[in-house]
N, C-alpha and C positions, 0 to 999 in steps of 0.2 A: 369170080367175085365182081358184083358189081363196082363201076367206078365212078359214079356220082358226079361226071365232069359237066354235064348240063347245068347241075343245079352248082355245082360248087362256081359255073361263070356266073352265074346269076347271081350269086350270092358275094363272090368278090367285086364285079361290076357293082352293085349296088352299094357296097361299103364305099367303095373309091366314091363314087358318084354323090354320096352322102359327106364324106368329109372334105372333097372338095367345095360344095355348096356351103354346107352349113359347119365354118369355122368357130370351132370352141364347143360346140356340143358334143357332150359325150354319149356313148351308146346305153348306159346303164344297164350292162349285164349283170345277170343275176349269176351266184355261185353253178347254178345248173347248166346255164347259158355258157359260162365259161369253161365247165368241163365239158361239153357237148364242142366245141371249138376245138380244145383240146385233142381230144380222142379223134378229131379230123386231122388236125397238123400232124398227131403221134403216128398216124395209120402212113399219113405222107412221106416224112419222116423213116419208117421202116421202110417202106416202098426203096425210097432212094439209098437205103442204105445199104438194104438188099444188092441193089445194082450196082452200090460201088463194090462191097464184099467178093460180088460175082467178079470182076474186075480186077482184081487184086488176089484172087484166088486162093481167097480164106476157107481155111479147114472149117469143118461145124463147131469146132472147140472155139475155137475163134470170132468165129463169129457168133456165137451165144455169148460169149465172154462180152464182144463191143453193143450186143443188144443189150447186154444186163446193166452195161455202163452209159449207154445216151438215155435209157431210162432213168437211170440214177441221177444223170447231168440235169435232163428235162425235170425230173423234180426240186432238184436244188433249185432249178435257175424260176420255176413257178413258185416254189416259195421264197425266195429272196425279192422275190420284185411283187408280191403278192400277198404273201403271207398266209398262201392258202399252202395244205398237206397234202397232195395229190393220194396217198396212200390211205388219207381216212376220209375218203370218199361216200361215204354214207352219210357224212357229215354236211358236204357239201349237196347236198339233192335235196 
């Protein structure tokens, strides 16, 4: 699998570089923009948790169980501070 880390420096470099200059501007992402974000941090997110599982030396039960619940968490916690549905994503594109 690709892993995007070129662009994903360019891309956080750029944000830092951005909010340090230009205080109080916001970026005005679009609903699209924000799940495109998303599904970066999600895929991150599995990554590392992969590696902690590996770690910890969780059964497969187990760890389907803790994927099925930081997904569940990740969407609480985007719609609590957002108000968007991660789940009715058609909506948001």
């Amino acid at each position: 699998m690709r892993t995007y880390k070129k662009e994903l420096e360019i891309i956080a470099n750029d944000l830092l570089t951005q909010s340090a200059s230009i205080l109080g501007n916001k970026p005005n992402y679009t609903n699209r923009d924000f799940i495109n974000a998303t599904i970066i941090f999600q895929t991150a997110l599995m990554d590392k948790m992969y590696d902690n599982q590996d770690y910890d030396g969780m059964s497969i039960n187990e760890r389907m169980k803790m994927a099925k619940s930081c997904g569940f968490a990740l969407k609480k916690l985007i719609h609590t501070y957002t108000g968007l549905d991660t789940h009715k994503i058609e909506e948001l594109l």
